[in-house]
C-alpha positions as CSV (number, residue, x, y, z in Angstrom):
1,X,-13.5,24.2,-29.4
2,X,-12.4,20.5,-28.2
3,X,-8.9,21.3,-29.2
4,X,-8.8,24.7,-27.0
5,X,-10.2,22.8,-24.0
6,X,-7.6,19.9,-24.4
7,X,-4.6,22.3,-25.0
8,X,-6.0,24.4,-21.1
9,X,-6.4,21.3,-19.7
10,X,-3.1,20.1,-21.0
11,X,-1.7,23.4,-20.1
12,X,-3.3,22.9,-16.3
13,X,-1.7,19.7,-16.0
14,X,1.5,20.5,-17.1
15,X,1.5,23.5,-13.9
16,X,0.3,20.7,-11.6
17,X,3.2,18.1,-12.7
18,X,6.0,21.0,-12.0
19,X,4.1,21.5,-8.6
20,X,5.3,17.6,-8.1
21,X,8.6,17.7,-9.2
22,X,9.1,20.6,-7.0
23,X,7.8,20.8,-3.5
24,X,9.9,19.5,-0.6
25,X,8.0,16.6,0.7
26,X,5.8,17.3,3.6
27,X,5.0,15.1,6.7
28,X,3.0,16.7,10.2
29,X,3.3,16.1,13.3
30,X,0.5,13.7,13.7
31,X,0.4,10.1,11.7
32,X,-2.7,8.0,11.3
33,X,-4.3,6.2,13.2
34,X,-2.0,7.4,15.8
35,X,-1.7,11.2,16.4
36,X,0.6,11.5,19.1
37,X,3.7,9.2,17.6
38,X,7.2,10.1,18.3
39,X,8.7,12.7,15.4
40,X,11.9,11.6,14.4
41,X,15.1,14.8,14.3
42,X,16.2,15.9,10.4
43,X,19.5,13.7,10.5
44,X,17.0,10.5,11.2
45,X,16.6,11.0,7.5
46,X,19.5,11.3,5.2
47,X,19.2,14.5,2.6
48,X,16.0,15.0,0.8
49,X,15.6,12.6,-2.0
50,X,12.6,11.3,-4.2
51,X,8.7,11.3,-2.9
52,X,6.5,11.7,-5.3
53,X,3.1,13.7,-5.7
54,X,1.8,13.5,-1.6
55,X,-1.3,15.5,-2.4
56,X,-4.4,13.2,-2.0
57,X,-6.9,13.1,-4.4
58,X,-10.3,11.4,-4.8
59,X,-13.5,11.0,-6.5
60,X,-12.9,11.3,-11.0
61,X,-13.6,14.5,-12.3
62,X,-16.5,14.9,-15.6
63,X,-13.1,15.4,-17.9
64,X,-10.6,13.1,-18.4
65,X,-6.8,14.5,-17.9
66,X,-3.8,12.8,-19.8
67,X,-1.5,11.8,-17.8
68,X,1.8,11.0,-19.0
69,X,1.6,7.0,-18.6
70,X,5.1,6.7,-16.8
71,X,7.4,9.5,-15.2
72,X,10.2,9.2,-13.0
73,X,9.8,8.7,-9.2
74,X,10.5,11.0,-7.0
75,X,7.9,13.6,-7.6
76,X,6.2,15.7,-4.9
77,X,3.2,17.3,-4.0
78,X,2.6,20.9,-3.3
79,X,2.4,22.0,0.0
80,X,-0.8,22.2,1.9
81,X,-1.3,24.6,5.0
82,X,-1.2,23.1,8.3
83,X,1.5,20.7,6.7
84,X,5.4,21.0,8.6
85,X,8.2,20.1,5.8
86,X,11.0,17.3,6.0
87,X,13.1,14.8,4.9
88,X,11.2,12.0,2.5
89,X,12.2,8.6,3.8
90,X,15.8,7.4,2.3
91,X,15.7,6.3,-1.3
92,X,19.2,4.7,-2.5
93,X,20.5,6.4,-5.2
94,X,20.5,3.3,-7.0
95,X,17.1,2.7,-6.9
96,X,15.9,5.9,-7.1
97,X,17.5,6.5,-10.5
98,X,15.8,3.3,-11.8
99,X,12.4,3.6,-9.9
100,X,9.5,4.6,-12.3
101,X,6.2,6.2,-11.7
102,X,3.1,4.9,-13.6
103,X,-0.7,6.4,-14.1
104,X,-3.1,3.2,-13.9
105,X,-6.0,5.4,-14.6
106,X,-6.7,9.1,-15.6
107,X,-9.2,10.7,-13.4
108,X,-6.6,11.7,-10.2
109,X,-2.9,11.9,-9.8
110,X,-3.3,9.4,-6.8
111,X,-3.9,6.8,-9.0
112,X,-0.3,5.9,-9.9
113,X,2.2,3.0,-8.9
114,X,6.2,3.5,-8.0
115,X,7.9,0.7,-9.6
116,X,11.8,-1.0,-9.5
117,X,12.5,-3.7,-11.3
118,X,15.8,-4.9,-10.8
119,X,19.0,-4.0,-12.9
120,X,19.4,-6.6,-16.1
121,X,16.5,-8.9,-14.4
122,X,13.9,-9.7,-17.5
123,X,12.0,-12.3,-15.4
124,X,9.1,-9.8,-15.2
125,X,8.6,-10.2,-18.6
126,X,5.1,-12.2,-19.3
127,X,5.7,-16.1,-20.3
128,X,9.5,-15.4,-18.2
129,X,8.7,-15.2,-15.0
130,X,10.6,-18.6,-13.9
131,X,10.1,-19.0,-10.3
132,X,10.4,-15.3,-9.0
133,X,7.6,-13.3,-7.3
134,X,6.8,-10.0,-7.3
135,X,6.4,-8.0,-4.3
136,X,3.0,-5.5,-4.8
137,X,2.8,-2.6,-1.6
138,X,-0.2,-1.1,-0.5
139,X,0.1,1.7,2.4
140,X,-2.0,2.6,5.1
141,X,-2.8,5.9,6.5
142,X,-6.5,5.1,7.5
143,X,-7.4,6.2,4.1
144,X,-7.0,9.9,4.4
145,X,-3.2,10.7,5.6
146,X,-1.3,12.7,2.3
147,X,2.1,11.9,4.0
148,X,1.7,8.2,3.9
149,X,2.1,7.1,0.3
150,X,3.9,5.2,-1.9
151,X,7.2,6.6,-0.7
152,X,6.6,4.8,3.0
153,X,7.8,1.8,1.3
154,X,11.4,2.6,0.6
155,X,12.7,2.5,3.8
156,X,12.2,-1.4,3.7
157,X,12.7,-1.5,-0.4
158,X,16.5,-0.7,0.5
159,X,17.1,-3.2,3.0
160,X,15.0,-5.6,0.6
161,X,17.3,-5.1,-2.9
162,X,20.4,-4.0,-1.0
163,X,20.6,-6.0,1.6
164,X,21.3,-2.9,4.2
165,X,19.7,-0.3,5.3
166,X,21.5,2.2,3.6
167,X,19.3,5.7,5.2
168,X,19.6,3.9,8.7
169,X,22.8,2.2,9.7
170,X,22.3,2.9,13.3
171,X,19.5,0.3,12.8
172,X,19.6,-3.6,13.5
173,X,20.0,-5.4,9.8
174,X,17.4,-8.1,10.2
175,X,18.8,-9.2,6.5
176,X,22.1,-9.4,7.3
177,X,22.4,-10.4,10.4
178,X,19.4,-13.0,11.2
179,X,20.3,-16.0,10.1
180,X,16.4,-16.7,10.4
181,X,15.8,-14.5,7.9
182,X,16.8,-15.6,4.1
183,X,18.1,-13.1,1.2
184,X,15.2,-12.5,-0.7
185,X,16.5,-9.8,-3.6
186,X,17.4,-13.4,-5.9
187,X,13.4,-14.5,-5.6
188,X,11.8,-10.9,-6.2
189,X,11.3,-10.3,-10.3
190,X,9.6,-6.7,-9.6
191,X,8.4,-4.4,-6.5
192,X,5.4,-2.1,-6.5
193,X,4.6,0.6,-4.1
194,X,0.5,1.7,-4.6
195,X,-0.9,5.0,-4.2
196,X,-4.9,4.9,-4.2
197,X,-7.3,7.9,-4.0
198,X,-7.7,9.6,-0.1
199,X,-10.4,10.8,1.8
200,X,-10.5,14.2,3.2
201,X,-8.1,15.3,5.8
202,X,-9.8,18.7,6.9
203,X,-7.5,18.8,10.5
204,X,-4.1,17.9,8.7
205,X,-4.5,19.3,5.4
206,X,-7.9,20.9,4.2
207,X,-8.6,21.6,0.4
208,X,-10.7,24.3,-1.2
209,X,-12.9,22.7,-3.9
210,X,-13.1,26.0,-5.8
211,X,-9.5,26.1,-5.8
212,X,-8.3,22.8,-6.3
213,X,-7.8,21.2,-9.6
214,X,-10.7,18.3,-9.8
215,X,-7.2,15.4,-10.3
216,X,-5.6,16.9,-7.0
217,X,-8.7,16.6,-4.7
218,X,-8.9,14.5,-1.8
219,X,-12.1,13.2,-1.5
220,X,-12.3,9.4,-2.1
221,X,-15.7,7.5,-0.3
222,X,-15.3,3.7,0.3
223,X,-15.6,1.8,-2.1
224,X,-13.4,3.9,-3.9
225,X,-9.9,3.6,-2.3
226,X,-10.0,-0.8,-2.8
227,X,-11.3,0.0,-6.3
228,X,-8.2,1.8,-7.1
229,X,-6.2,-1.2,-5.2
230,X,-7.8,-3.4,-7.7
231,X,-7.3,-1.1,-10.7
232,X,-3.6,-1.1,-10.1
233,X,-3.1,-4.5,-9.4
234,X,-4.8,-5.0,-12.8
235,X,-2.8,-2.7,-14.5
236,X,0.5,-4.3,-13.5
237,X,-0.8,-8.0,-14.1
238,X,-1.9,-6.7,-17.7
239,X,1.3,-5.1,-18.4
240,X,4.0,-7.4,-16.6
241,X,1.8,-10.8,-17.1
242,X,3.2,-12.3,-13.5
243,X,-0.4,-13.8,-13.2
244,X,-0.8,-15.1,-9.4
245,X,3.3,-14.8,-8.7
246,X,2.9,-12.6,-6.3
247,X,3.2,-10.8,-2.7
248,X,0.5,-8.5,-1.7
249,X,1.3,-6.3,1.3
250,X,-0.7,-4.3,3.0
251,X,0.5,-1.7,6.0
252,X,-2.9,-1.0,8.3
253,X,-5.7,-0.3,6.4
254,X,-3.8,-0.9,3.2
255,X,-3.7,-4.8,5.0
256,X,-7.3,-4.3,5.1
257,X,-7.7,-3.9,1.4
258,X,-4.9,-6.7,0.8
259,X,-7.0,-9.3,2.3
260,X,-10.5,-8.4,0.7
261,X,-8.7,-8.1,-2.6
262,X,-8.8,-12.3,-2.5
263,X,-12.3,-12.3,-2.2
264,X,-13.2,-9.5,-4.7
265,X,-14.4,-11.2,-7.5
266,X,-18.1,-11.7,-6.8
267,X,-17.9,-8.4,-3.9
268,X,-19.0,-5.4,-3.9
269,X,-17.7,-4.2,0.0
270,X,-20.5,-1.3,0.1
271,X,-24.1,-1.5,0.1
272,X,-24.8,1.5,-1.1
273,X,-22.1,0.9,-4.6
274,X,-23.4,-2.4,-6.4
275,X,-21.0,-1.7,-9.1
276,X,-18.5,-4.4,-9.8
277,X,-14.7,-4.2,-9.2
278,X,-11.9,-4.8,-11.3
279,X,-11.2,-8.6,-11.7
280,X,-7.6,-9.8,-10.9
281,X,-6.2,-12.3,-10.5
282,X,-5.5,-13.1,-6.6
283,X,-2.1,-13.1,-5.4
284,X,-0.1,-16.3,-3.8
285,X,0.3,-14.6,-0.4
286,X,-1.3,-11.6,1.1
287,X,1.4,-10.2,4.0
288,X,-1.2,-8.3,6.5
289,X,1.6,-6.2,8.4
290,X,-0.6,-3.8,11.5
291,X,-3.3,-4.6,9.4
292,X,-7.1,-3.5,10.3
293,X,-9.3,-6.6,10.0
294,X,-12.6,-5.8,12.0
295,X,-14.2,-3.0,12.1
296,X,-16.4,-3.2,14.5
297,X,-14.1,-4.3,17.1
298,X,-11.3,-1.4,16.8
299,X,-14.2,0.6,17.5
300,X,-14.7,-1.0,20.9
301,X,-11.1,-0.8,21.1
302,X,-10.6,2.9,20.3
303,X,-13.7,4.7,20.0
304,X,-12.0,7.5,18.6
305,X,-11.7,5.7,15.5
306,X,-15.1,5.3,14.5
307,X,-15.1,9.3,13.2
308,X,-11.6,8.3,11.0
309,X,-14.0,5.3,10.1
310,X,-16.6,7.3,9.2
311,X,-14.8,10.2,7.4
312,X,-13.4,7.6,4.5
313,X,-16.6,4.7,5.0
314,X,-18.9,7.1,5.7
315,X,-22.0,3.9,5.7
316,X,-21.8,2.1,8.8
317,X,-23.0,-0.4,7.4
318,X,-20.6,-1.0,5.3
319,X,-18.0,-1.5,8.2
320,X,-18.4,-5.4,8.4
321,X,-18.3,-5.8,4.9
322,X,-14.9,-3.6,4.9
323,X,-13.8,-6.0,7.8
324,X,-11.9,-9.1,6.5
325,X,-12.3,-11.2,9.7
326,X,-16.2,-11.0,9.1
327,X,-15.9,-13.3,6.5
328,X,-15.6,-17.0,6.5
329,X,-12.8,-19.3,6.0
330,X,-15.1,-20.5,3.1
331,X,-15.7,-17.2,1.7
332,X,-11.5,-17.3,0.6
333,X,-11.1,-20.8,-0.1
334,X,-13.7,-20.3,-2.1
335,X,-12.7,-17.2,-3.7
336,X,-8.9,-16.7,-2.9
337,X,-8.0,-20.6,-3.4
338,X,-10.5,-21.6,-6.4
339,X,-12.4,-23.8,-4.1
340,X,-9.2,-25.2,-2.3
341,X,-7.2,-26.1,-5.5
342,X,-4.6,-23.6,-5.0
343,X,-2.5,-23.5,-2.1
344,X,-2.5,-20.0,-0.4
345,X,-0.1,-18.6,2.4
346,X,-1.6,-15.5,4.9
347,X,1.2,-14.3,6.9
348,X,-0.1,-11.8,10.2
349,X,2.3,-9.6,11.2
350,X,2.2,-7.4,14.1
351,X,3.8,-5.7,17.0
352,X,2.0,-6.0,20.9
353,X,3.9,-2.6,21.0
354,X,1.7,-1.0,18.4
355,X,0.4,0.6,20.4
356,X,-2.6,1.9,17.9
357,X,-4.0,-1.3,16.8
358,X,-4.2,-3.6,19.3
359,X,-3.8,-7.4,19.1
360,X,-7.4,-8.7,18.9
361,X,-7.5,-7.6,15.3
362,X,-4.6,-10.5,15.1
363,X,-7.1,-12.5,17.2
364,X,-10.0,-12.0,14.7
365,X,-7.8,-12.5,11.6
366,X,-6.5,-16.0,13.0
367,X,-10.3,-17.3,14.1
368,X,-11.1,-16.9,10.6
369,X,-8.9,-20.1,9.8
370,X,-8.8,-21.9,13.7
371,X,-10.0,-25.3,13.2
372,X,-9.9,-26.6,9.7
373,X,-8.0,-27.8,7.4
374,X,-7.7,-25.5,4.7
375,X,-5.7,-24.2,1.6
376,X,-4.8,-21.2,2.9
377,X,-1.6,-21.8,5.4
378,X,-2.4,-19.0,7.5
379,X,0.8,-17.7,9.7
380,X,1.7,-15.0,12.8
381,X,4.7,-13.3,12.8
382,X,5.2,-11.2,16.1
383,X,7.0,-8.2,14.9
384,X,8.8,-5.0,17.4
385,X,8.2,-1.6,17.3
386,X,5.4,0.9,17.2
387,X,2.6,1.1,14.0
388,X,4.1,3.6,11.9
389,X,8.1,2.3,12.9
390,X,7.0,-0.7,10.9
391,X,7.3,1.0,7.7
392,X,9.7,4.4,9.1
393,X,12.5,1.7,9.8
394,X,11.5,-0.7,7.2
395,X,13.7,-3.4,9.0
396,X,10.7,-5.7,10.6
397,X,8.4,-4.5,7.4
398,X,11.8,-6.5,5.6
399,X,12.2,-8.5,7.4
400,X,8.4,-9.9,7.5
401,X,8.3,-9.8,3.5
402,X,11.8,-11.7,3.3
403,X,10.0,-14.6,5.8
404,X,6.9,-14.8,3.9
405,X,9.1,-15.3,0.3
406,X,10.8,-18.0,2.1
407,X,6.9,-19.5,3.0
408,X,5.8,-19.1,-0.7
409,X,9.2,-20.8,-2.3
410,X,8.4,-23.7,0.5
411,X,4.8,-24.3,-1.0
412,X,7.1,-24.5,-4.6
413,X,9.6,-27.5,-2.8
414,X,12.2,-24.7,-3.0
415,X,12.2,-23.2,0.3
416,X,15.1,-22.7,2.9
């Protein structure tokens, strides 16, 4: 009997990965948090190339599925009703044929990881790192958005190992062109693009429960999406052995979960889930690009946000412990810097044009660290453009990773 119920659920799977490898890749015309941002025409986008599995899925389901531990990228979801089709953000052919797509746990198919290591590069080999970093993405989406995933990071992967924006030549080449801004392909051993399980999106892109597969649904309830975070930070750290070498990014609220992932060890982040999170090792340099830092305050900011809030943290109590400027400078000197023997570099980067998340969540983050002397050199980087052109353009979310490699080579003597 075990046998006939691995072979169906085998057999499920196998109908849900050619779903993936099939659908045209979806995006609405709303974004989160902002719902009224400007759509971009079909020649914005070059033709349709690689995005993988964009269905959102969430809490484990009572059987384990099997996975296949690594596919190649490019995948995409099925389509969901309510959802308008186009163009996946520009993916260089290059890149694409060499990008891989890992499972870093079994229960969902959102909890997977889009990697590219560089052609002939074996300095992401454990014990061969030299001085190289790796460059870890995690994207926002206010946990629920299925058209913001892992894929939102190539735009700025292009400009990153290219050196040009190869799906937007009509755009400025911070890369190229800045003489402010160093190379930074040479100093990058590895990049990874996160996805993490999503909340429920009923407006955008409701799910049956008696129709969807228990792997595909969308569902996640904080703490859930920053355990994943963890899981796949883990998972890469175990597998590629680059220890602390490394560049966490986070775009909204996946700077949210970049920041509280240096303080996870002895956290929880809920009080209603006293469960422990993975343990990893905390990176270098946490890049918080539009990031979310207080709770509590965008809500006095945009009171419309507290129902996205609720819909992924449904506790409100658990928004200040979600909030990463509620913490103390000693709470991550203590916990990100090992009691202020490890220097640590926060770089804030945001846009007053936002225009969705204002600039007292910079505010917050930088009072955090005002006034004392501490391990953590904690920077601002004033980037242009609206929330979601950040990433859409991936020239400023470049250019602000670039800068922040220069930062971590200068606490190694070798900076520019």
């Amino acid at each position: 009997m075990k046998k006939v119920i691995r072979y169906l659920q085998d057999q499920a799977l196998e109908a849900s990965q050619q779903k993936y490898s099939g659908a045209a890749y979806l995006s609405p015309k709303t974004r989160e948090p902002q719902q009224r941002a400007k759509q971009h025409s079909p020649s914005y986008y070059k033709e349709q190339h690689t995005s993988h599995h964009q269905s959102r899925s969430a809490h484990p389901s009572s059987a384990a599925h099997s996975f296949p531990s690594h596919t190649a990228a490019g995948t995409t979801p099925p389509r969901s009703s309510g959802q308008d089709e186009r163009a996946p953000p520009h993916l260089s052919e290059k890149i694409q044929r060499d990008m891989k797509r890992h499972q870093y746990a079994l229960d969902n198919i959102l909890q997977s990881y889009e990697l590219y290591i560089p052609e002939l590069d074996q300095s992401h080999l454990a014990g061969a790192s030299g001085k190289k970093f790796w460059v870890v993405f995690v994207h926002g989406g206010y946990f629920r958005d299925p058209t913001v995933t892992s894929s939102s990071f190539y735009p700025a992967l292009d400009y990153l190992v290219s050196g040009k924006g190869n799906g937007h030549r009509h755009l400025h080449n911070p890369l190229k062109h800045d003489e402010h801004v160093p190379a930074v392909a040479p100093y990058i051993a590895g990049y990874a693009s996160l996805n993490y399980r999503l909340s429920p999106h009923q407006d955008k892109a409701p799910q049956d429960p008696n129709k969807t597969p228990a792997y595909e649904l969308r569902n996640a309830k904080w703490p859930d999406h920053i355990h994943d975070v963890l899981t796949a930070i883990a998972h890469l750290q175990n597998k590629y052995g680059f220890g602390e070498r490394y560049l966490l990014v986070g775009h909204s609220v996946g700077a949210t979960m970049a920041m509280l992932s240096t303080i996870a060890a002895h956290r929880s982040f809920s009080k209603g889930d006293s469960s422990e999170l993975p343990k990893i090792e905390p990176p270098m340099a946490v890049l918080g690009v539009s990031g979310i830092y207080d709770y509590p305050l965008i809500h006095e900011s945009f009171s419309d946000y507290i129902g996205l809030t609720r819909n992924a943290i449904p506790n409100e109590a658990d928004d200040v412990l979600a909030s990463p400027a509620r913490y103390n400078a000693k709470d991550y000197v203590d916990g990100w810097a090992a009691a202020g023997t490890k220097k640590r570099v926060l770089v804030i980067a945001h846009s007053k044009d936002d225009g969705w998340v204002d600039w007292k969540q910079v505010e917050a983050m930088q009072k955090v660290f005002a006034g004392s002397e501490s391990a953590i050199n904690c920077t601002v980087i004033e980037l242009k453009g609206q929330h979601n052109d950040i990433w859409e353009k991936g020239t400023e979310l470049a250019r602000a990773i670039a800068q922040t490699v220069d930062i971590m080579r200068g606490l190694e003597g070798d900076g520019q």
